[in-house]
Gaussian input, Z-matrix of N, CA and C with variables (Angstrom, degrees):
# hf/3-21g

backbone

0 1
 N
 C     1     B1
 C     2     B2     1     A1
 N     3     B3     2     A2     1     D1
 C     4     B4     3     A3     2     D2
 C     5     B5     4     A4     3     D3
 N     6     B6     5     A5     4     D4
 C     7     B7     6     A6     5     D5
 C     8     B8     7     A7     6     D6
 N     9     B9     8     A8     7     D7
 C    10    B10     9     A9     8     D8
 C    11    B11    10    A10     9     D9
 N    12    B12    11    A11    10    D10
 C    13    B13    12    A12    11    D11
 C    14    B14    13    A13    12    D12
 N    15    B15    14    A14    13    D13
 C    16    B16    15    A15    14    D14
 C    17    B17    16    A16    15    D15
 N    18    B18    17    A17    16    D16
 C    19    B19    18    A18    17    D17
 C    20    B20    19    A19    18    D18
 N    21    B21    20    A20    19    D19
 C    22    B22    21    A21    20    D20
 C    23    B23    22    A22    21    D21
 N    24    B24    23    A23    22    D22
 C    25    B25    24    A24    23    D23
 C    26    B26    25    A25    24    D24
 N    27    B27    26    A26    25    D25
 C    28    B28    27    A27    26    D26
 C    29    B29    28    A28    27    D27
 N    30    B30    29    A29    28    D28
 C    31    B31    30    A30    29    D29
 C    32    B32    31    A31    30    D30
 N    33    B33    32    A32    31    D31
 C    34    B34    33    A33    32    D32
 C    35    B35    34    A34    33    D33
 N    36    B36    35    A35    34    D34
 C    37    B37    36    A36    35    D35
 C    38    B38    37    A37    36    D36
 N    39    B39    38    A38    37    D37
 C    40    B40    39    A39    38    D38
 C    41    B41    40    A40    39    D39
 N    42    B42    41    A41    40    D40
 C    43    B43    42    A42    41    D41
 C    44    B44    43    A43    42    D42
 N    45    B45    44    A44    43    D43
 C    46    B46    45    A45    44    D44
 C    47    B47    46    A46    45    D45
 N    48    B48    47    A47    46    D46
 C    49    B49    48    A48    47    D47
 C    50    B50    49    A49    48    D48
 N    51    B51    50    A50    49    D49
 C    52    B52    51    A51    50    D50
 C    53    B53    52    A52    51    D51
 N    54    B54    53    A53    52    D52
 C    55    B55    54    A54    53    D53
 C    56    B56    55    A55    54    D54
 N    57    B57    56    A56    55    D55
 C    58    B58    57    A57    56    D56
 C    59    B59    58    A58    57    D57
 N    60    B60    59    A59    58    D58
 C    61    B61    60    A60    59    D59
 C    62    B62    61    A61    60    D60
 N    63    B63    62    A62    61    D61
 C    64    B64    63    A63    62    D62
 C    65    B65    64    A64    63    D63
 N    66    B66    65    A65    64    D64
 C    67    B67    66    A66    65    D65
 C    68    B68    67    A67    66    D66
 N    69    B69    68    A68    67    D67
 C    70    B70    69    A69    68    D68
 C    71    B71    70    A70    69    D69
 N    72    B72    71    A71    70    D70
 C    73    B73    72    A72    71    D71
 C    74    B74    73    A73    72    D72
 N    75    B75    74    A74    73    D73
 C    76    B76    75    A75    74    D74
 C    77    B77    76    A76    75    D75
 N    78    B78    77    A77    76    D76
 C    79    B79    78    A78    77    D77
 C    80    B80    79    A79    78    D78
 N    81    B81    80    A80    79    D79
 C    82    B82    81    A81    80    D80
 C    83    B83    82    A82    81    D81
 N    84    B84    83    A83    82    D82
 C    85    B85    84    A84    83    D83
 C    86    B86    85    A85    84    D84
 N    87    B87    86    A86    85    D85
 C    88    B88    87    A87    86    D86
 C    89    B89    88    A88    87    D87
 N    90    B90    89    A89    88    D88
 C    91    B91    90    A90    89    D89
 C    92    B92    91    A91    90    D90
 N    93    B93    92    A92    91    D91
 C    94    B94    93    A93    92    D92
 C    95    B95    94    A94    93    D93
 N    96    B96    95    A95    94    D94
 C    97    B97    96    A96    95    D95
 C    98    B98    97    A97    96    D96
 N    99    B99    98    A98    97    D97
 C   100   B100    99    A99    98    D98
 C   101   B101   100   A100    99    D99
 N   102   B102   101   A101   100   D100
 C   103   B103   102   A102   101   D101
 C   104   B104   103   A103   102   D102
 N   105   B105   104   A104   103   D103
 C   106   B106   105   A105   104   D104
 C   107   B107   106   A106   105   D105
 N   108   B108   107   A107   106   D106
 C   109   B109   108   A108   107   D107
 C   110   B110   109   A109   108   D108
 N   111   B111   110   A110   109   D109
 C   112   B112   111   A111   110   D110
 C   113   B113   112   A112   111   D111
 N   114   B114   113   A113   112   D112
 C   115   B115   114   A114   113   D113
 C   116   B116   115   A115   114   D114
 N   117   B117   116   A116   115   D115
 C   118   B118   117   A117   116   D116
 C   119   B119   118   A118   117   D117
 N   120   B120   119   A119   118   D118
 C   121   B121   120   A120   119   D119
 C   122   B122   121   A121   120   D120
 N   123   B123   122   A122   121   D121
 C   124   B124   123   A123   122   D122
 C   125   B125   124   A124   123   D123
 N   126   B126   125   A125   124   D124
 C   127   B127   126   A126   125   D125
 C   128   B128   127   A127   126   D126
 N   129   B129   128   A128   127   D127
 C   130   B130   129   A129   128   D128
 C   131   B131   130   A130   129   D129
 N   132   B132   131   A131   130   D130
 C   133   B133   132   A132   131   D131
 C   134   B134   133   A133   132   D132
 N   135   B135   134   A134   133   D133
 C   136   B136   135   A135   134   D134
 C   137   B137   136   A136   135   D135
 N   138   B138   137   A137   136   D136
 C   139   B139   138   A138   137   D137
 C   140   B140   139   A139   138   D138
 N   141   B141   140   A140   139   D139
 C   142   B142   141   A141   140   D140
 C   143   B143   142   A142   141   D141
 N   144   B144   143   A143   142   D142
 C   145   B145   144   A144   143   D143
 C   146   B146   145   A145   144   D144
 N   147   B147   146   A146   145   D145
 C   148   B148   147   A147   146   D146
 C   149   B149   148   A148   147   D147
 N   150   B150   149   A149   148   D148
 C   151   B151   150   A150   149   D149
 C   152   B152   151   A151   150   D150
 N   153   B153   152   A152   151   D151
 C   154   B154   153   A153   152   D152
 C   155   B155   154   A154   153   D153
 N   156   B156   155   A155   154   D154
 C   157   B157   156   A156   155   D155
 C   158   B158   157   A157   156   D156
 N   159   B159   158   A158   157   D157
 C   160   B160   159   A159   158   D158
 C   161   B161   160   A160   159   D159
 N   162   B162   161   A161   160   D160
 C   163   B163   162   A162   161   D161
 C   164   B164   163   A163   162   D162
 N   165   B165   164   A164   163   D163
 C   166   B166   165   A165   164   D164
 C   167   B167   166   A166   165   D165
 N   168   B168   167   A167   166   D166
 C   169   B169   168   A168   167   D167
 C   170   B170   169   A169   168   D168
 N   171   B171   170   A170   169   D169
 C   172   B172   171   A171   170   D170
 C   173   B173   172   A172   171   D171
 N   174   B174   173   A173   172   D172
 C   175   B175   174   A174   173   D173
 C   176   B176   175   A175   174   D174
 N   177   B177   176   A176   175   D175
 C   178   B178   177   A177   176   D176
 C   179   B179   178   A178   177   D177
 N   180   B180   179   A179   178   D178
 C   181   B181   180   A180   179   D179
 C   182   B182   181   A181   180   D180
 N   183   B183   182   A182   181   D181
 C   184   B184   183   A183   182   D182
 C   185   B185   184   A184   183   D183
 N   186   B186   185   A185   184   D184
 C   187   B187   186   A186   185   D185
 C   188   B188   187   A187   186   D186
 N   189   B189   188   A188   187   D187
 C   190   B190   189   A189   188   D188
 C   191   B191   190   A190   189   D189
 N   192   B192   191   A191   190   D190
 C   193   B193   192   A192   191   D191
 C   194   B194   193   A193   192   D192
 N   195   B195   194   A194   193   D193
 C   196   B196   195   A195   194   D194
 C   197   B197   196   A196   195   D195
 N   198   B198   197   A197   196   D196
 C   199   B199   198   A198   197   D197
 C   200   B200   199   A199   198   D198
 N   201   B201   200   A200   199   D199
 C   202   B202   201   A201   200   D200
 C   203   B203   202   A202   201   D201
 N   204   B204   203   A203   202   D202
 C   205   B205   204   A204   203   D203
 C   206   B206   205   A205   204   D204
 N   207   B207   206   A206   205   D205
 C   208   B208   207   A207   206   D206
 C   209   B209   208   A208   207   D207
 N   210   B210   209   A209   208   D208
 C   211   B211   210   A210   209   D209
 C   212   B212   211   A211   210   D210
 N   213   B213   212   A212   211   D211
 C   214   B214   213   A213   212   D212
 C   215   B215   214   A214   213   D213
 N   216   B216   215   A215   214   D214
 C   217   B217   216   A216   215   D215
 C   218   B218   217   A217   216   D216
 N   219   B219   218   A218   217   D217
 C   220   B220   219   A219   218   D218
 C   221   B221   220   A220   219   D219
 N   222   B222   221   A221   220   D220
 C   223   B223   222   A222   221   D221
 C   224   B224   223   A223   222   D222
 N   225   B225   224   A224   223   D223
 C   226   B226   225   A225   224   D224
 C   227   B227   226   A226   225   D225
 N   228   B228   227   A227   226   D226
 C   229   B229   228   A228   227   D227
 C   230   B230   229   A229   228   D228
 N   231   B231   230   A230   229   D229
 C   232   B232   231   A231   230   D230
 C   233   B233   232   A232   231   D231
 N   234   B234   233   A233   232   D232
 C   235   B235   234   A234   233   D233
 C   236   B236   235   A235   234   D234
 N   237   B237   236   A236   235   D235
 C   238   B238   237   A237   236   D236
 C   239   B239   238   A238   237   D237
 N   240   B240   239   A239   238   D238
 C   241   B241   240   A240   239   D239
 C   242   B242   241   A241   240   D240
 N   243   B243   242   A242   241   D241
 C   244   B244   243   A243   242   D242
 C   245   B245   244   A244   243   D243
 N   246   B246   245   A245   244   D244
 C   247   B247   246   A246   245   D245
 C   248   B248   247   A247   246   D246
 N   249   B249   248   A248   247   D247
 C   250   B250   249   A249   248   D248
 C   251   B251   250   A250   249   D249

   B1=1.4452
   B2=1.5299
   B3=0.9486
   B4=1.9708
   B5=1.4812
   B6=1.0491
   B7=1.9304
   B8=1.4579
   B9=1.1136
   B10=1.7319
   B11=1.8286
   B12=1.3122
   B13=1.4703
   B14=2.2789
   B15=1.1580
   B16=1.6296
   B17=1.4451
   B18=1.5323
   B19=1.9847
   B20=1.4439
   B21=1.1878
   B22=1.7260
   B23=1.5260
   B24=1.3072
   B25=1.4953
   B26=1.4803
   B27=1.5018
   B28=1.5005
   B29=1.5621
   B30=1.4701
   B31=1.6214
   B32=1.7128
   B33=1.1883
   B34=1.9175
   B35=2.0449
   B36=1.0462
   B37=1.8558
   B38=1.4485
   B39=1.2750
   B40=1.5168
   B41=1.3407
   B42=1.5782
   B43=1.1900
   B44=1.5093
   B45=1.3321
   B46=1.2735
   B47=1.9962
   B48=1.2694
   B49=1.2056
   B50=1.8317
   B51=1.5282
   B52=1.5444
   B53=1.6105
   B54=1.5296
   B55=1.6543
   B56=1.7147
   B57=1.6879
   B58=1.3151
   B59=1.6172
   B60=1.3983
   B61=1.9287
   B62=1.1611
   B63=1.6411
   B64=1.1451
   B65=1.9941
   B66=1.6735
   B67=1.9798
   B68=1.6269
   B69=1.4060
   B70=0.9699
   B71=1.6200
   B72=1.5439
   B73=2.0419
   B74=1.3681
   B75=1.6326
   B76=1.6055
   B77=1.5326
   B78=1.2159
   B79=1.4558
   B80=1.9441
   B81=1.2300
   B82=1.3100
   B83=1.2296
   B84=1.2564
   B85=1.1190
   B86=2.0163
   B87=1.3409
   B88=1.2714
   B89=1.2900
   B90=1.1183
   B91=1.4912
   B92=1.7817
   B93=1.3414
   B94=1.6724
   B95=2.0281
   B96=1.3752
   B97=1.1945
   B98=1.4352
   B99=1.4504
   B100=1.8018
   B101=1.6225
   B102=1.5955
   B103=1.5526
   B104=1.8121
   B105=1.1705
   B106=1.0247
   B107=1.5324
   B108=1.2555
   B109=1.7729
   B110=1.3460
   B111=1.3146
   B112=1.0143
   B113=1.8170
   B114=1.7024
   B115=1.6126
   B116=1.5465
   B117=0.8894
   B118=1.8522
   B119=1.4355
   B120=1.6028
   B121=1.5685
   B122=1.5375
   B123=1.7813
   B124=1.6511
   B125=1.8999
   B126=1.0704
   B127=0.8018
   B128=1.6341
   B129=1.4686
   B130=1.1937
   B131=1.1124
   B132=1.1501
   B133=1.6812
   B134=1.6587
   B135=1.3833
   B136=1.6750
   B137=1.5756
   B138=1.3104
   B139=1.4791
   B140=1.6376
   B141=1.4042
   B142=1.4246
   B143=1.4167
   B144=1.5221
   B145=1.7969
   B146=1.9383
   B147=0.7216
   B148=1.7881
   B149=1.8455
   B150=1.2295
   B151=1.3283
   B152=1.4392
   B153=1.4098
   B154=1.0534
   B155=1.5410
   B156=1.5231
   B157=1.4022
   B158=1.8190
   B159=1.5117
   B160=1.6933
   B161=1.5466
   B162=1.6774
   B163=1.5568
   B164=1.5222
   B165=1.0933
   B166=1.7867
   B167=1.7536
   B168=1.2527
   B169=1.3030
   B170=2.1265
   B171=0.9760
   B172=1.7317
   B173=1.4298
   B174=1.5581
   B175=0.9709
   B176=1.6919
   B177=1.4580
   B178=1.6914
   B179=1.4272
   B180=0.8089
   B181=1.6737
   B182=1.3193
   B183=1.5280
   B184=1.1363
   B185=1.3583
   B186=1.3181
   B187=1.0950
   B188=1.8459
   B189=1.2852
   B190=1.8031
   B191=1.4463
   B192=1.3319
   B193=1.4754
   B194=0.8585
   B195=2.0196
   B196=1.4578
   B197=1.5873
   B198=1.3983
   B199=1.4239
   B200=1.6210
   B201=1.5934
   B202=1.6032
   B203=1.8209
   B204=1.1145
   B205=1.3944
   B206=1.0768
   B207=1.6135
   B208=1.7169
   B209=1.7844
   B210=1.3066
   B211=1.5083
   B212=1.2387
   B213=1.4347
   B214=1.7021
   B215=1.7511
   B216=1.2747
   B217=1.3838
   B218=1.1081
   B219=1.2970
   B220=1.7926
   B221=1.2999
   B222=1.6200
   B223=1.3169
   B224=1.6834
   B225=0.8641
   B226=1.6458
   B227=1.9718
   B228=1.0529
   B229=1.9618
   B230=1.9167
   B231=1.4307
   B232=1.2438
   B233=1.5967
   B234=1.5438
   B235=1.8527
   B236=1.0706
   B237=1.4311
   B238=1.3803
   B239=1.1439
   B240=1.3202
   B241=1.5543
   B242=1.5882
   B243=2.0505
   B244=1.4748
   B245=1.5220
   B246=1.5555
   B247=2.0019
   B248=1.2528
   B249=1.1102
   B250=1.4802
   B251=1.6724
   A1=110.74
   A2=120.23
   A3=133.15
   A4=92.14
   A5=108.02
   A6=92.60
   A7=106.08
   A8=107.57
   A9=103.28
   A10=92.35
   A11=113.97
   A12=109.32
   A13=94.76
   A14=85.65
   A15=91.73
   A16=122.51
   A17=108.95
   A18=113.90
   A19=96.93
   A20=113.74
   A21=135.59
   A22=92.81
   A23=109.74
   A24=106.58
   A25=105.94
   A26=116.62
   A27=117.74
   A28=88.28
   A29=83.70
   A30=108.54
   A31=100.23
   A32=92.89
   A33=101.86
   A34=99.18
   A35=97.48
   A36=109.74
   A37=103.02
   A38=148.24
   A39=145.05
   A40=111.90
   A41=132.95
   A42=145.83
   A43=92.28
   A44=138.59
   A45=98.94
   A46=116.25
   A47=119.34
   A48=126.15
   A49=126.72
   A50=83.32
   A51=117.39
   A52=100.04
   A53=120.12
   A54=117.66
   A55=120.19
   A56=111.77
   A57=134.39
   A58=88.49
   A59=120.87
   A60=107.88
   A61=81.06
   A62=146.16
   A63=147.99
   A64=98.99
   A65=87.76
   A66=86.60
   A67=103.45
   A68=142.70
   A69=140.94
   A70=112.63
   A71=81.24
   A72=87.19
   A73=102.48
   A74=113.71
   A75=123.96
   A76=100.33
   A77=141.01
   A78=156.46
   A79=99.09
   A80=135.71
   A81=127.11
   A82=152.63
   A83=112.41
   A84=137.25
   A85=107.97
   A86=115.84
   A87=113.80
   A88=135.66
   A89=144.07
   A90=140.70
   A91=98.68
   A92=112.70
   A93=122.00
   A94=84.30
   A95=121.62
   A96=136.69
   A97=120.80
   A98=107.00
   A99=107.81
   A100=93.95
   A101=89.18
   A102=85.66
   A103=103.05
   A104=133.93
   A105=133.43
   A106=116.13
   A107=125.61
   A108=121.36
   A109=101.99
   A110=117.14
   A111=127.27
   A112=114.12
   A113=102.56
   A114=113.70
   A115=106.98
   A116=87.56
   A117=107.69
   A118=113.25
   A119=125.59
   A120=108.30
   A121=116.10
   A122=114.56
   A123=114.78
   A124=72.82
   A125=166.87
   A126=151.21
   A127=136.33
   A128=141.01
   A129=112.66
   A130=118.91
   A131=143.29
   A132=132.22
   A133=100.29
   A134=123.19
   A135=119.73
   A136=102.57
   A137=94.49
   A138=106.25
   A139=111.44
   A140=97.32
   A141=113.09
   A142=109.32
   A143=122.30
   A144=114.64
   A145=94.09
   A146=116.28
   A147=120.22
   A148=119.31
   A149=103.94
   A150=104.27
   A151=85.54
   A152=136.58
   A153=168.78
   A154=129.33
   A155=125.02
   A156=126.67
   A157=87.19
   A158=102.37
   A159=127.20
   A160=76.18
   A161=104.32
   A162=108.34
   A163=109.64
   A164=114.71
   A165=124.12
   A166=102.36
   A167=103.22
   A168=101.04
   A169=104.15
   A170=123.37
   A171=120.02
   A172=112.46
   A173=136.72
   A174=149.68
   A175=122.60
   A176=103.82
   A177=113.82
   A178=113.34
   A179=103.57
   A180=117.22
   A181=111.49
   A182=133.55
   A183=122.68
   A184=144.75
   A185=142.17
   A186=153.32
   A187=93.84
   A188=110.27
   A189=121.45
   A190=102.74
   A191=98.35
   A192=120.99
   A193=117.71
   A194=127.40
   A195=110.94
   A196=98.67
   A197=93.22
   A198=116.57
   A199=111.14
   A200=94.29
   A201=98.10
   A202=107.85
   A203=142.04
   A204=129.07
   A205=109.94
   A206=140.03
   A207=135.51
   A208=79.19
   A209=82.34
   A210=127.67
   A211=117.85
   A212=132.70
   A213=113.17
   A214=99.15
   A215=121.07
   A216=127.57
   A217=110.00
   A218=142.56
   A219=131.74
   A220=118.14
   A221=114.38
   A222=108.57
   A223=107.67
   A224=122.13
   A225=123.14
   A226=90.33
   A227=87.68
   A228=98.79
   A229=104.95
   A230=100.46
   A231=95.51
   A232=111.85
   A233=104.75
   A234=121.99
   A235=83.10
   A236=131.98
   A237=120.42
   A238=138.70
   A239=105.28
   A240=120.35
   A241=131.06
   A242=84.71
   A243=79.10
   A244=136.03
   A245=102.09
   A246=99.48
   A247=102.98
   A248=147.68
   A249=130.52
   A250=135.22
   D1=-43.66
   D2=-178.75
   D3=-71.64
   D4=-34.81
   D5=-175.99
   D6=-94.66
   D7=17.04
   D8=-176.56
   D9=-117.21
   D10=-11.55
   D11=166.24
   D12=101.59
   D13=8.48
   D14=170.36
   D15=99.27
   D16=5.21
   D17=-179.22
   D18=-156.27
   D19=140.63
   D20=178.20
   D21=-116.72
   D22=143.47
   D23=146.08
   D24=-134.67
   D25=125.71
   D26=-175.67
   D27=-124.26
   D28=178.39
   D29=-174.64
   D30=-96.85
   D31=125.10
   D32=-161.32
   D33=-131.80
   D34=41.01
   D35=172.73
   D36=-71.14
   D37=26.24
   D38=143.23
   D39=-146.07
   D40=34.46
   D41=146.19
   D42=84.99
   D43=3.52
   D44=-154.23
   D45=-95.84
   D46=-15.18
   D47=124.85
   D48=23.39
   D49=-84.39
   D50=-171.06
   D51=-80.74
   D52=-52.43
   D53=161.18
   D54=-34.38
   D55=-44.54
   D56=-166.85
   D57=-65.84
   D58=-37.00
   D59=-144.45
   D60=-127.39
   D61=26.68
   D62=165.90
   D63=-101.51
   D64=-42.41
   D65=173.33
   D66=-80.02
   D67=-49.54
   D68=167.00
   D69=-8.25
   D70=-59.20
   D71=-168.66
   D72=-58.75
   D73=-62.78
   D74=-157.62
   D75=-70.03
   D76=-18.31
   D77=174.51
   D78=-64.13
   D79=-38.09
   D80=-106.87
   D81=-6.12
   D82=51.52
   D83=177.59
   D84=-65.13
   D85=8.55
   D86=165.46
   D87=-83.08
   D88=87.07
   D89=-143.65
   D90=-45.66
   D91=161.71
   D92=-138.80
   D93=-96.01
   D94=118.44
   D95=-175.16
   D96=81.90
   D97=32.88
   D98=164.49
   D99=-146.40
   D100=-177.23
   D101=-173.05
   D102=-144.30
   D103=-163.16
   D104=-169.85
   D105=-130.94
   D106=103.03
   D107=-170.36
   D108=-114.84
   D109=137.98
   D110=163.15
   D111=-118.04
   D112=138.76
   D113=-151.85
   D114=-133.75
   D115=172.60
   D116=165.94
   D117=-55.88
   D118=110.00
   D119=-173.26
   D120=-103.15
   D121=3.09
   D122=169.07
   D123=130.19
   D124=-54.68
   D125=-173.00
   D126=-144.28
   D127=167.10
   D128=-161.32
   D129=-70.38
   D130=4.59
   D131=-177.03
   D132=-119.65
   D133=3.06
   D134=173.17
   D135=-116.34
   D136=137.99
   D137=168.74
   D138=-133.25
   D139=153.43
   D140=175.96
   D141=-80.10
   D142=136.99
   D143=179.18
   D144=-127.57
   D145=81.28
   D146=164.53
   D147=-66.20
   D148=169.94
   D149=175.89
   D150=-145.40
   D151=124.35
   D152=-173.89
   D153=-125.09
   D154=132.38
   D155=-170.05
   D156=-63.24
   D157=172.70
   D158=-164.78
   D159=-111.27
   D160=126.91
   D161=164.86
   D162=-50.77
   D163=173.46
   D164=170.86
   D165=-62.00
   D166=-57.29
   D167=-152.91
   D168=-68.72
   D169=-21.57
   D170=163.49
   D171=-48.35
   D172=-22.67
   D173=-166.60
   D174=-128.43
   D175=25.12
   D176=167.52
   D177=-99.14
   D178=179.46
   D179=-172.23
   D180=-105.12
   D181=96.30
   D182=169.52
   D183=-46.10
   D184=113.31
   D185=-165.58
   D186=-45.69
   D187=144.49
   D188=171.92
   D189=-92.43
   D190=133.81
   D191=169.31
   D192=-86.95
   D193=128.09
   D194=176.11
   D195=-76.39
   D196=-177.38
   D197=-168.88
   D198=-162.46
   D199=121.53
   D200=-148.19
   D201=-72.98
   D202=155.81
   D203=-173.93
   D204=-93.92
   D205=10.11
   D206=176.06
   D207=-138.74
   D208=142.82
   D209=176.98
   D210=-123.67
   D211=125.38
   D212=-160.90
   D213=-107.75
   D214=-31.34
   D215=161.75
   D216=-126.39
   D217=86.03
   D218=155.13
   D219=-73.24
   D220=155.48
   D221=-165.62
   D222=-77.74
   D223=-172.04
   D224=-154.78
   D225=-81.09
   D226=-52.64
   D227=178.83
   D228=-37.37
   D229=-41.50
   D230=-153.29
   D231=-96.05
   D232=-7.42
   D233=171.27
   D234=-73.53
   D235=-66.48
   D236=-169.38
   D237=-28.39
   D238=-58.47
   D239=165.36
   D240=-39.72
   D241=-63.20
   D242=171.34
   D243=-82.50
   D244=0.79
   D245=153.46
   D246=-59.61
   D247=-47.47
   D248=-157.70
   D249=-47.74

């Protein structure tokens, strides 16, 4: 992909392509601050496969939620838990 200047478009008429960069992702096999899209390649059996920077916002820090300490019915799953 880096030697292709960052987008392939192959002929992907039995998905498998998109299978390949579907394990890529869950693998992380994505180099550390890009990501992997797969697109429209000009017709139905070609697709575009890019490697693209990770917007800012995939990589912020989520704000903490309080979380109140009495519960007046929790579901059985969730008494559970908090005996632990």
């Amino acid at each position: 992909m880096v030697a292709a200047g960052g987008s392939l478009i192959v002929d992907d008429e039995d998905g498998a392509y998109q299978r390949l960069a579907a394990l890529a992702r869950a693998s992380n096999l994505v180099p550390t601050g890009k990501q992997l899209v797969i697109g429209y390649g000009g017709n139905w059996s070609k697709k575009e496969i890019s490697l693209v920077d990770r917007p800012a916002w995939m990589d912020e820090a989520l704000p903490s939620v309080p979380v109140g300490q009495m519960l007046r019915s929790p579901h059985p799953i969730v008494a559970e838990l908090r005996a632990d």
